[in-house]
ZASE-216247 format. One line per 10 residues: number of its first residue (from 1); their letters; for each residue x, y, z of N, C-alpha, C. Coordinates in nm, 2 decimals, padded with zeros to 4 digits. Example, Ala and Ser with C-alpha at 12.3 -4.5 7.8 and 13.67 -1.06 7.14 Angstrom:
<atoms>
1	as	01.32/-00.57/00.78/01.23/-00.45/00.78/01.32/-00.33/00.78 | 01.28/-00.22/00.71/01.37/-00.11/00.71/01.29/00.00/00.79
</atoms>
This chain:
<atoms>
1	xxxxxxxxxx	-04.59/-02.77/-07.02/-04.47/-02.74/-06.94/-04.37/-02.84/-06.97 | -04.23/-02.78/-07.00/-04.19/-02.90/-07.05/-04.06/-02.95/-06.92 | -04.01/-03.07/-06.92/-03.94/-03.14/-06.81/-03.84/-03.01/-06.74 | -03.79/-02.97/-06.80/-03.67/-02.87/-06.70/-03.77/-02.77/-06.62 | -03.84/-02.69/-06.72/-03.94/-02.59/-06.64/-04.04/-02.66/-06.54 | -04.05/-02.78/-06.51/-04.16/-02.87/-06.37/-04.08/-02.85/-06.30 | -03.93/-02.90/-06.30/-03.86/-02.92/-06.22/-03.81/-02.78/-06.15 | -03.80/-02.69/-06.21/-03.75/-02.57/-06.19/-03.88/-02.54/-06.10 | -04.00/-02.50/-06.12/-04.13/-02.49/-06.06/-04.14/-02.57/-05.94 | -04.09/-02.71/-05.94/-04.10/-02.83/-05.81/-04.02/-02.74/-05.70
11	xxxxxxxxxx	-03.89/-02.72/-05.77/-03.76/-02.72/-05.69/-03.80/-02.59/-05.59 | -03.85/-02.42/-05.66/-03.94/-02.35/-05.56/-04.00/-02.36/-05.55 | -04.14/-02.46/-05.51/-04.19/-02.50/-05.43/-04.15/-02.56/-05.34 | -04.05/-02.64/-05.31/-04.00/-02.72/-05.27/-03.93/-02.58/-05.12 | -03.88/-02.49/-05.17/-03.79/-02.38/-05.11/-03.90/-02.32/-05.02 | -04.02/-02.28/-05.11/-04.12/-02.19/-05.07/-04.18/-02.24/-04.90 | -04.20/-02.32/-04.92/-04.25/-02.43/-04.80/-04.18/-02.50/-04.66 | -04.03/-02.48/-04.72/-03.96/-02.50/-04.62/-03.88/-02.38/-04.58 | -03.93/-02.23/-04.66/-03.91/-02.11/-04.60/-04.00/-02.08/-04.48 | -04.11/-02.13/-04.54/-04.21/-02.11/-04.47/-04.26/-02.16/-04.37
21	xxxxxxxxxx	-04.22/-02.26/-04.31/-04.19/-02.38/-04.22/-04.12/-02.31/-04.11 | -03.96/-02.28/-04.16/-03.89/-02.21/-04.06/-03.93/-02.09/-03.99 | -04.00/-02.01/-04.09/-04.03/-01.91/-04.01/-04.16/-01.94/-03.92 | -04.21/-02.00/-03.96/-04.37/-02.04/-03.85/-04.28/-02.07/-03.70 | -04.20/-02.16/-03.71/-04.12/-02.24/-03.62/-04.06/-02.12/-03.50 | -04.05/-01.99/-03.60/-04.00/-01.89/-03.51/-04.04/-01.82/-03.44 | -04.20/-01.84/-03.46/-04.29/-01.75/-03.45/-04.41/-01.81/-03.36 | -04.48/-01.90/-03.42/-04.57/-01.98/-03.32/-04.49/-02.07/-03.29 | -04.41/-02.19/-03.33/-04.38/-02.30/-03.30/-04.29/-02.30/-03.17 | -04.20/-02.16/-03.14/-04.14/-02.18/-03.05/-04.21/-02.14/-02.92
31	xxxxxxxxxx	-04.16/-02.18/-02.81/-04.23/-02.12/-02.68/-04.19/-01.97/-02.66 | -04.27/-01.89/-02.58/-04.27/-01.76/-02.59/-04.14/-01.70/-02.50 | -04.14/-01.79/-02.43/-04.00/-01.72/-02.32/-03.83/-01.77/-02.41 | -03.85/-01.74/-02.50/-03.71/-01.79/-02.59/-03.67/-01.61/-02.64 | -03.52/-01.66/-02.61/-03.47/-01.48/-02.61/-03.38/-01.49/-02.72 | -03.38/-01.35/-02.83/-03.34/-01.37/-02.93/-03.16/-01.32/-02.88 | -03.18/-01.19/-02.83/-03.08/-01.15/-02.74/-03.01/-01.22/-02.61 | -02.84/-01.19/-02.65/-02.77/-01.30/-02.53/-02.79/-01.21/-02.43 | -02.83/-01.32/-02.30/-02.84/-01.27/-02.14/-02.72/-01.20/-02.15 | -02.79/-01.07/-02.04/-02.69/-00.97/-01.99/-02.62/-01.02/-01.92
41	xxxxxxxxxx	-02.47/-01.00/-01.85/-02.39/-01.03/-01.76/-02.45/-01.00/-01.63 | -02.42/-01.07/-01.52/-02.42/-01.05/-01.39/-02.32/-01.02/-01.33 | -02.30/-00.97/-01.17/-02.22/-00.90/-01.09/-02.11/-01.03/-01.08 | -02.20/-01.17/-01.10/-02.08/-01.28/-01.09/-01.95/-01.30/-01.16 | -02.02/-01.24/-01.31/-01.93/-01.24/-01.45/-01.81/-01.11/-01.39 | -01.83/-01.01/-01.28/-01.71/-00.95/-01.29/-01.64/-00.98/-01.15 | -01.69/-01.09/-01.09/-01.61/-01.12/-00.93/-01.46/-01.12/-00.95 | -01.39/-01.19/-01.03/-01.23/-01.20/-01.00/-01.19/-01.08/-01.04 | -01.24/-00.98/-01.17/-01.20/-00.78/-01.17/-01.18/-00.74/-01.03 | -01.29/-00.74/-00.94/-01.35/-00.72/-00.81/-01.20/-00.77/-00.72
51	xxxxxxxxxx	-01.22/-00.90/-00.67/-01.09/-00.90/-00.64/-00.94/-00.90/-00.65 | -00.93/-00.90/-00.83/-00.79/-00.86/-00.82/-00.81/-00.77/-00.96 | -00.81/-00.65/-00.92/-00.86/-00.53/-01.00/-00.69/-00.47/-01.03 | -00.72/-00.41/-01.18/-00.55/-00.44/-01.24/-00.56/-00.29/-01.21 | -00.67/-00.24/-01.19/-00.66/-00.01/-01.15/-00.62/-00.03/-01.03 | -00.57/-00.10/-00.96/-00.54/-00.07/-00.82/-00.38/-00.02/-00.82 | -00.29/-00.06/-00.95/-00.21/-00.06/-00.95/-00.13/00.00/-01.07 | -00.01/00.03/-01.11/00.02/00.06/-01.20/00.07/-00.07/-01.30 | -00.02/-00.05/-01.46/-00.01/-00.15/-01.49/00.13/-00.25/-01.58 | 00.23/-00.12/-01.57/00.39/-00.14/-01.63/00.46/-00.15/-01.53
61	xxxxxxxxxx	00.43/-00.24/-01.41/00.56/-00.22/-01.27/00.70/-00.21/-01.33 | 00.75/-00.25/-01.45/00.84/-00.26/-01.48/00.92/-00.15/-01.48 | 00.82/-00.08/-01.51/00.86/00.07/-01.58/00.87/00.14/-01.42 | 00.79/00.13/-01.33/00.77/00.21/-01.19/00.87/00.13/-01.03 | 00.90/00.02/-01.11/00.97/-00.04/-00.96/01.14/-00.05/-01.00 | 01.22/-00.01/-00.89/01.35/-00.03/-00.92/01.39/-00.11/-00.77 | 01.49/-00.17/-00.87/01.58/-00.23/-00.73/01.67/-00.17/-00.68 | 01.67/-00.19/-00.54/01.81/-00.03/-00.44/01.89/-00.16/-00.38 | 01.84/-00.27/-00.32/01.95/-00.30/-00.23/01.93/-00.48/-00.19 | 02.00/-00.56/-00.19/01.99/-00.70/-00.12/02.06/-00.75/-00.04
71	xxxxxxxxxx	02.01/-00.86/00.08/02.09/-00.86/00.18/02.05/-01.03/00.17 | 02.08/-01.12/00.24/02.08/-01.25/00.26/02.00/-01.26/00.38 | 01.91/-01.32/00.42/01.89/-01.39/00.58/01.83/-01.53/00.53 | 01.87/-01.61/00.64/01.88/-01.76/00.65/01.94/-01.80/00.53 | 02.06/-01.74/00.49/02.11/-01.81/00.33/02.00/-01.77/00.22 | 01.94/-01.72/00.23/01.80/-01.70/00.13/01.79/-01.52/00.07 | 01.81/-01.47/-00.05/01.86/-01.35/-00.09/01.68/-01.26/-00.03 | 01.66/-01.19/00.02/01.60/-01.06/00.01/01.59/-00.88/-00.04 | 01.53/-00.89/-00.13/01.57/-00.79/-00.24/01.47/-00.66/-00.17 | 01.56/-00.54/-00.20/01.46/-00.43/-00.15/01.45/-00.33/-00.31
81	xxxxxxxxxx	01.32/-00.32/-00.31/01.25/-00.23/-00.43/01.21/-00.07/-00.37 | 01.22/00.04/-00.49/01.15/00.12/-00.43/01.03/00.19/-00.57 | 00.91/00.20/-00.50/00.80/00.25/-00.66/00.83/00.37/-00.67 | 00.89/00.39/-00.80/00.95/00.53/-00.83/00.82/00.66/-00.82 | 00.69/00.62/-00.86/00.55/00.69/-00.85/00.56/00.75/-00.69 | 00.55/00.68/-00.61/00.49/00.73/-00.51/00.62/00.71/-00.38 | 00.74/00.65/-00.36/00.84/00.67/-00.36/00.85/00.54/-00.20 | 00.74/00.50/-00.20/00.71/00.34/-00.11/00.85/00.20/-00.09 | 00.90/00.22/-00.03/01.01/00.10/-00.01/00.93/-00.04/00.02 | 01.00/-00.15/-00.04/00.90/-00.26/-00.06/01.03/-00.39/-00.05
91	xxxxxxxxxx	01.01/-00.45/00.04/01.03/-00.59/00.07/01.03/-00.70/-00.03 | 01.11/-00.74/-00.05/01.09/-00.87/-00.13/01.12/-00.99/-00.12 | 01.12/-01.11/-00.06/01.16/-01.26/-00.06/01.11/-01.36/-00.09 | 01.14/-01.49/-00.10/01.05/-01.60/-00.18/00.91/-01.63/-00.05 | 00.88/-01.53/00.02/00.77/-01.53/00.10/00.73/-01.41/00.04 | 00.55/-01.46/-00.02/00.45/-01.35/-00.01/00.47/-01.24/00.11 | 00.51/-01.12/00.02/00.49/-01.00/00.13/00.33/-00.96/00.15 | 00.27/-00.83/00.19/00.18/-00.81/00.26/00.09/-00.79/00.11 | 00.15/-00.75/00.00/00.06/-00.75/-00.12/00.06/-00.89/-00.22 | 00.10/-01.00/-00.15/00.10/-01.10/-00.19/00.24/-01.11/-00.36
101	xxxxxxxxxx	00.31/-01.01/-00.35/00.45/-01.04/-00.40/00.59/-01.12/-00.39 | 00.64/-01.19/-00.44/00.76/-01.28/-00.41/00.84/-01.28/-00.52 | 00.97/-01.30/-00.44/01.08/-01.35/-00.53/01.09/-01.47/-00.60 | 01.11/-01.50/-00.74/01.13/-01.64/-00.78/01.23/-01.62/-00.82 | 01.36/-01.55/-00.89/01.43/-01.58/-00.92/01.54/-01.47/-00.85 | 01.65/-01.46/-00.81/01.77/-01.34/-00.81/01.89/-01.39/-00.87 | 01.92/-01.26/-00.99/02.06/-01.30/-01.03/02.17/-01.22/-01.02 | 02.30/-01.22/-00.98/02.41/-01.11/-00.97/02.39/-01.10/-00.79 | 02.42/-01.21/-00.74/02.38/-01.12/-00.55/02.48/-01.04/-00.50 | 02.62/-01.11/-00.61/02.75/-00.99/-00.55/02.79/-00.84/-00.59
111	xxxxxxxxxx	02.68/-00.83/-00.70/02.67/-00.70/-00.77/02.59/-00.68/-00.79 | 02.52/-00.55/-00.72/02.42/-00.47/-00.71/02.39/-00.40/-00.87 | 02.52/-00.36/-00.96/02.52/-00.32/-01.11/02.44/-00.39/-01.18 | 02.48/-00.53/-01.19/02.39/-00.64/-01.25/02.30/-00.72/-01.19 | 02.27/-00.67/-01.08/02.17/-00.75/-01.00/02.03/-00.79/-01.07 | 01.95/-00.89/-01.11/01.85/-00.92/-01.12/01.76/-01.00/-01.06 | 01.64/-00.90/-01.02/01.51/-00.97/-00.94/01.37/-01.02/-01.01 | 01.36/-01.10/-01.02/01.24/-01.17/-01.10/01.13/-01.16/-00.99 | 01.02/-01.07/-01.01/00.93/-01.07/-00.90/00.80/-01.15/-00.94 | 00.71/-01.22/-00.86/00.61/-01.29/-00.96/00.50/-01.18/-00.85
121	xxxxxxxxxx	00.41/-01.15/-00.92/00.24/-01.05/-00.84/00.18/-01.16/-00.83 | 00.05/-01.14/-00.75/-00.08/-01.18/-00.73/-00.13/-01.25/-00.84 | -00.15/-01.21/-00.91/-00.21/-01.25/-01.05/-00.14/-01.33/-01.15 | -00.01/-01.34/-01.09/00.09/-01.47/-01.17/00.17/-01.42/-01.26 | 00.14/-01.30/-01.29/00.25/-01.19/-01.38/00.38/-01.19/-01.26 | 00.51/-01.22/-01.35/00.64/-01.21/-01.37/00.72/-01.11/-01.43 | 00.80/-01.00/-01.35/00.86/-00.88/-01.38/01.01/-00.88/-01.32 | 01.11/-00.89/-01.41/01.24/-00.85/-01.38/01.29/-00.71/-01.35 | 01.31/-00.69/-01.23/01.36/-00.55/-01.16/01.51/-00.56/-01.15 | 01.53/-00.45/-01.22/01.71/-00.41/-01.21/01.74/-00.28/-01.16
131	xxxxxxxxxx	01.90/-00.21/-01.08/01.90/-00.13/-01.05/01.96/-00.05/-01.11 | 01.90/00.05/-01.11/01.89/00.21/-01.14/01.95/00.31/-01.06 | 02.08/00.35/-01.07/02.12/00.46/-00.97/02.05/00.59/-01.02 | 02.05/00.64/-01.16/02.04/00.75/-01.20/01.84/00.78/-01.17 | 01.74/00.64/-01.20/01.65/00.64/-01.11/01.58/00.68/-01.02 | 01.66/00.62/-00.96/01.67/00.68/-00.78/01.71/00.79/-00.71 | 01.79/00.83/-00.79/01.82/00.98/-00.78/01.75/01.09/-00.76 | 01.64/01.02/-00.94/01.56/01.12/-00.97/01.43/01.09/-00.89 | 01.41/01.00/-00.84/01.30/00.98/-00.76/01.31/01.04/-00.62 | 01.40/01.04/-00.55/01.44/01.11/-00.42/01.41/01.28/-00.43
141	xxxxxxxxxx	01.48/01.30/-00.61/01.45/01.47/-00.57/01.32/01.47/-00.60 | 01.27/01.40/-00.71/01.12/01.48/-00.69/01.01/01.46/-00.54 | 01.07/01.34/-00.50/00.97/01.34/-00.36/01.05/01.46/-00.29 | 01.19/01.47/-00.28/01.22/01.62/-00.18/01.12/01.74/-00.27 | 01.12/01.77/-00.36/01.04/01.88/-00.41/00.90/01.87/-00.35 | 00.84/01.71/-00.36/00.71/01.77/-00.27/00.71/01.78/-00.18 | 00.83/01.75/-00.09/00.82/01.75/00.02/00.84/01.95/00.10 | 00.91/01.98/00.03/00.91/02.12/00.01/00.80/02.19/00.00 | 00.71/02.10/-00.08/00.61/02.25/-00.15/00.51/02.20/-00.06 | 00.42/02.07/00.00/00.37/02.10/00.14/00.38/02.18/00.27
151	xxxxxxxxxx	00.53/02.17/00.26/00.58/02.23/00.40/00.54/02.39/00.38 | 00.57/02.43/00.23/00.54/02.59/00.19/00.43/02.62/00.17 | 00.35/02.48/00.15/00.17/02.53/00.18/00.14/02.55/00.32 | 00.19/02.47/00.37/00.16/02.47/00.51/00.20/02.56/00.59 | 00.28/02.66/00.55/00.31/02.75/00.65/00.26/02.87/00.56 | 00.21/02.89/00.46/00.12/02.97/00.42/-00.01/02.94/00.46 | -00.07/02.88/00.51/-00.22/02.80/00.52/-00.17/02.87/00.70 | -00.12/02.85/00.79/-00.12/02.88/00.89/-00.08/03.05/00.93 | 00.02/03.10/00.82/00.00/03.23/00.83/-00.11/03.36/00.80 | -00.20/03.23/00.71/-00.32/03.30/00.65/-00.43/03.30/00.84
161	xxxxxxxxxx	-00.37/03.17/00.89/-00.51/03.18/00.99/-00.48/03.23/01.11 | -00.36/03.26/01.17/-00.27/03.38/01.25/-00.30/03.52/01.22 | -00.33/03.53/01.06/-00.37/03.69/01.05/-00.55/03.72/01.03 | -00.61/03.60/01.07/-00.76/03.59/01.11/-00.81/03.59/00.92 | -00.70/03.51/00.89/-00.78/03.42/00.71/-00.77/03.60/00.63 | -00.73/03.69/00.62/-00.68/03.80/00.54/-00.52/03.74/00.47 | -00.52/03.86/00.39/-00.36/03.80/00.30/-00.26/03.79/00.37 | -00.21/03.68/00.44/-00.11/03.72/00.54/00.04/03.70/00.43 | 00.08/03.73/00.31/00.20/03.67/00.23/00.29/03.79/00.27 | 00.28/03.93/00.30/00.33/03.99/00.28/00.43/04.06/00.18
171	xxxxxxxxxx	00.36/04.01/00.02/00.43/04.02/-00.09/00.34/04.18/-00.10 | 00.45/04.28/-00.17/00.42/04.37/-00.23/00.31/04.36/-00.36 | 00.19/04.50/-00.32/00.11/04.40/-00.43/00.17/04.48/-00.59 | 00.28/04.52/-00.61/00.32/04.57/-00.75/00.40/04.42/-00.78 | 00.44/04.35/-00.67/00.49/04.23/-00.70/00.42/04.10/-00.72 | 00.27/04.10/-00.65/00.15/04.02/-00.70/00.10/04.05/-00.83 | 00.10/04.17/-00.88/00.08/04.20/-01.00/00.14/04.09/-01.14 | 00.29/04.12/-01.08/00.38/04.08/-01.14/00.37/03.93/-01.21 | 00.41/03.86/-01.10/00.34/03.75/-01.04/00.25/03.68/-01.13 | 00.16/03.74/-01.16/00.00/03.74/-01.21/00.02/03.76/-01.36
181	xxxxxxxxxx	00.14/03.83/-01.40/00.13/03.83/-01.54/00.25/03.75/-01.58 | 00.36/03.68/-01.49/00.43/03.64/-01.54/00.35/03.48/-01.54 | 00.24/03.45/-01.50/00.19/03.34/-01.51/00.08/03.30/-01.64 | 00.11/03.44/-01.78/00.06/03.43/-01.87/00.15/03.40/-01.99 | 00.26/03.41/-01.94/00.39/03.37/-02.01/00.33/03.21/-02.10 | 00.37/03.26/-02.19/00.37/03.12/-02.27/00.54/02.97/-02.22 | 00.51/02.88/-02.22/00.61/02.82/-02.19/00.74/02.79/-02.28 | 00.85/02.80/-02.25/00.92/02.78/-02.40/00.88/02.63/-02.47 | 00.92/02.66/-02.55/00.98/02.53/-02.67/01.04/02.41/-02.65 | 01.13/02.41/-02.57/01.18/02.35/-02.53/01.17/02.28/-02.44
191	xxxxxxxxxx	01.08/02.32/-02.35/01.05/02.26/-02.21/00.93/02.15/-02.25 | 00.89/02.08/-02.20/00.80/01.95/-02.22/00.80/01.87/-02.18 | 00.79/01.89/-02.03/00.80/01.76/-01.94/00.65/01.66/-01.97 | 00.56/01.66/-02.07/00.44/01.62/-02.07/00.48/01.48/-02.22 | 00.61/01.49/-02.21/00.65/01.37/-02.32/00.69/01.25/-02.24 | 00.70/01.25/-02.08/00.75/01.16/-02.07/00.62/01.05/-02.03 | 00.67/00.93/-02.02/00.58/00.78/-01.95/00.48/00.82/-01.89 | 00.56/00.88/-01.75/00.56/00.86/-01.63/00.54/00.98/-01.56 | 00.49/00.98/-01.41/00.55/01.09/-01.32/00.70/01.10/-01.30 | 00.78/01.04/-01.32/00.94/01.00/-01.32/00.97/01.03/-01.44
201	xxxxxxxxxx	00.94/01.01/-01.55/01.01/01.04/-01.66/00.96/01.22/-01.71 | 00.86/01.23/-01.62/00.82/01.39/-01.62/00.92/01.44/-01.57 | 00.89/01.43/-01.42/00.97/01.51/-01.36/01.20/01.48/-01.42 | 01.18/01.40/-01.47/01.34/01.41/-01.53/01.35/01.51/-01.63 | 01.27/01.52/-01.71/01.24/01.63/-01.85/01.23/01.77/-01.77 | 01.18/01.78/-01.69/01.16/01.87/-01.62/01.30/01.97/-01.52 | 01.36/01.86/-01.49/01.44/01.91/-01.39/01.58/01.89/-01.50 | 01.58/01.84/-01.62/01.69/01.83/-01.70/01.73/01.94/-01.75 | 01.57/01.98/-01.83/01.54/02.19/-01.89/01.59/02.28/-01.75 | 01.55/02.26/-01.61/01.56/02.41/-01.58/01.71/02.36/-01.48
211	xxxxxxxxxx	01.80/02.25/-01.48/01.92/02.25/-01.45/01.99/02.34/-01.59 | 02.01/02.26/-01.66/01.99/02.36/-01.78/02.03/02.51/-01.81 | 01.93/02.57/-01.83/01.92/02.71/-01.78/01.95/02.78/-01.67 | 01.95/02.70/-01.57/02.02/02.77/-01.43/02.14/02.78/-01.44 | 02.18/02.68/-01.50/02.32/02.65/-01.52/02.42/02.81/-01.59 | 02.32/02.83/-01.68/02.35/02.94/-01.75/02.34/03.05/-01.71 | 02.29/03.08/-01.57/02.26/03.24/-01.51/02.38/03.26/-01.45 | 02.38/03.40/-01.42/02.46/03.42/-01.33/02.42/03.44/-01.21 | 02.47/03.46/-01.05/02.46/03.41/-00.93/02.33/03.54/-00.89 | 02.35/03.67/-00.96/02.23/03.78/-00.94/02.08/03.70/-01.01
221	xxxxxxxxxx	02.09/03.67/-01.13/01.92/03.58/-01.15/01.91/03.47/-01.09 | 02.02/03.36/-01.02/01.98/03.27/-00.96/01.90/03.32/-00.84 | 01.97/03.40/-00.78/01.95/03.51/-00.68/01.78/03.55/-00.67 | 01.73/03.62/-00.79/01.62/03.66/-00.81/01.53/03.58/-00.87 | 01.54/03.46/-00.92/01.45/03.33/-00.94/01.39/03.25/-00.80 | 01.50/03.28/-00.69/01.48/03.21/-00.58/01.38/03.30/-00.46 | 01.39/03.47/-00.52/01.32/03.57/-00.46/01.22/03.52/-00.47 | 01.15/03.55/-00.60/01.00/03.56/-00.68/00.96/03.38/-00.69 | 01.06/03.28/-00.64/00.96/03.17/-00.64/00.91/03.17/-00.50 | 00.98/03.21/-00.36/00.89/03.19/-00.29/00.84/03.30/-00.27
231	xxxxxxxxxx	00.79/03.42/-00.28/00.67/03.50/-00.27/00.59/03.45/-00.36 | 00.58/03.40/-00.47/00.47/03.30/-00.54/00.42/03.21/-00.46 | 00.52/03.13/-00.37/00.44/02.99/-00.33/00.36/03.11/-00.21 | 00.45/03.15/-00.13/00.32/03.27/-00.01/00.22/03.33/-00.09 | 00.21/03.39/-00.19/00.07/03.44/-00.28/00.01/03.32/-00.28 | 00.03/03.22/-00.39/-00.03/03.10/-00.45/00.02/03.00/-00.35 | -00.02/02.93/-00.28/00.07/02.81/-00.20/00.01/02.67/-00.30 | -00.14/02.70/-00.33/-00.20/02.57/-00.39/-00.20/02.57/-00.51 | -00.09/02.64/-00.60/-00.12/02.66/-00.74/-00.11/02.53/-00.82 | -00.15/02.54/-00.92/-00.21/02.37/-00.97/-00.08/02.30/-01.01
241	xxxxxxxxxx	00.01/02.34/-01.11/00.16/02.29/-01.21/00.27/02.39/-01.14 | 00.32/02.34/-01.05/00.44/02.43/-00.99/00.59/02.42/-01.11 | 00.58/02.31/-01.18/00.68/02.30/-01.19/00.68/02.38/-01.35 | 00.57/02.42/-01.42/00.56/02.54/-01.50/00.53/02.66/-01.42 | 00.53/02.68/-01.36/00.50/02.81/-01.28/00.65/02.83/-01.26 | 00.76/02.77/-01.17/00.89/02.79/-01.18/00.94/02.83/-01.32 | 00.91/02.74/-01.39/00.99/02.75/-01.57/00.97/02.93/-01.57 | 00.82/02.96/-01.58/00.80/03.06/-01.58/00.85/03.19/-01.56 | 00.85/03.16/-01.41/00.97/03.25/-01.38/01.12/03.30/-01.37 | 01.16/03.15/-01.38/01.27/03.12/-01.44/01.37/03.21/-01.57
251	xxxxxxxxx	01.20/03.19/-01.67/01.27/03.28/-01.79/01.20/03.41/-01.80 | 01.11/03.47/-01.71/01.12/03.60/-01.68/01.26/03.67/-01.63 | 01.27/03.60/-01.56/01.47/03.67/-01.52/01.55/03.66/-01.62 | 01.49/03.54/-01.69/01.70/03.55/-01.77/01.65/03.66/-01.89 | 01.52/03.70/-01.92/01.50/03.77/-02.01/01.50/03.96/-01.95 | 01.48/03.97/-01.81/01.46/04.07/-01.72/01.59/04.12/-01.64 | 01.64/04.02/-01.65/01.73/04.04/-01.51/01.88/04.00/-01.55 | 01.96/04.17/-01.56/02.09/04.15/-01.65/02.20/04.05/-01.55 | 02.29/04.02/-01.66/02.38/03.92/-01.56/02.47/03.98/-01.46
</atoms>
């Protein structure tokens, strides 16, 4: 064997041995309660999720809170916010309100146009709220529309149990028919309130299309859009998407019902 081929031969042996070394080490040499796998988490690992859980909330306030109005007390500015989602008026001053929110900064106090409110949350996130007239607008009508279409369930829900739970709508049933097939209508093209953000940026897409089009009837289909939507809400009071259900009918008239 000549000098390089020993050495080459030494050198795996050399390997062989100290392969073999480590794996013994793995196997017998270590103690038996040794885990190859990292410990599972505990209920501890999610305590601060637990208490400040970011699903409780919407997680773009920026996008859902607007500022309406500020007033001064003790020389110290208090800003009033409203959550465009669910339509909640909300307090604001450099005192934690009841959701642990405050003001750190306000800028513009003489002008409500340029007003800016720096709100800091719970969790130490910092959000600049500005106001929005055209916002608020849209947020008022859509809460009046729900507010509407409870009040229209609810007086269908009680005429149903005055007539001992039978159909109390009093809709013609050539006009339930109707009804029923204009609810297979495909939606236009154009309509698509399912592009926007938000429940707020829906309902704007929404009420943008069928101002829109109403715009363009004349006062006989306005007339008969307003017939056939509420004998729908008395037929259907709980129907699932009112605001495709109106489109619907909407453009059953202007295609049915001469000007």
């Amino acid at each position: 064997m000549t000098g390089t081929a020993f050495q080459r031969w030494r050198l795996a042996c050399l390997f062989a041995v100290a392969f073999f070394s480590a794996t013994a080490g793995l196997t017998a040499g270590e103690p038996e309660n040794v885990h190859v796998l990292p410990t599972p988490p505990s209920l501890e690992h999610f305590q601060a999720l637990f208490e400040k859980s970011p699903f409780t909330r919407t997680l773009n306030l920026s996008d859902t809170l607007v500022l309406t109005g500020v007033a001064q007390l003790d020389g110290k500015p208090v800003a009033t916010l409203i959550d465009t989602e669910d339509g909640q008026s909300i307090a604001i001053s450099e005192t934690p309100n009841e959701r642990g929110w405050k003001m750190v900064e306000f800028t513009g106090l003489n002008d409500l146009e340029v007003a800016v409110a720096a709100i800091a949350f719970e969790s130490g996130e910092v959000v600049r709220i500005r106001y929005d007239r055209e916002r608020i607008k849209s947020t008022a009508q859509r809460l009046k529309f729900k507010s509407q279409a409870r009040a229209q369930q609810a007086a269908a829900k009680a005429r149903a149990q005055s007539s001992g739970g039978g159909p109390a709508h009093g809709v013609p049933q050539e006009r339930v028919a109707m009804l029923k097939k204009i609810d297979t209508r495909e939606l236009p093209k154009g309509y698509n309130p399912g592009a926007g953000r938000n429940a707020e940026e829906s309902h704007k897409l929404h009420q943008s299309y069928v101002d829109r089009r109403m715009g363009g009837m004349s006062p006989q289909q306005k007339g008969a859009v307003g017939q056939l939507w509420q004998q729908k809400v008395a037929v259907d009071p709980n129907m699932k998407n009112r605001g495709a259900s109106f489109v619907r009918i909407m453009e059953h008239v202007a295609e049915h019902v001469p000007k």
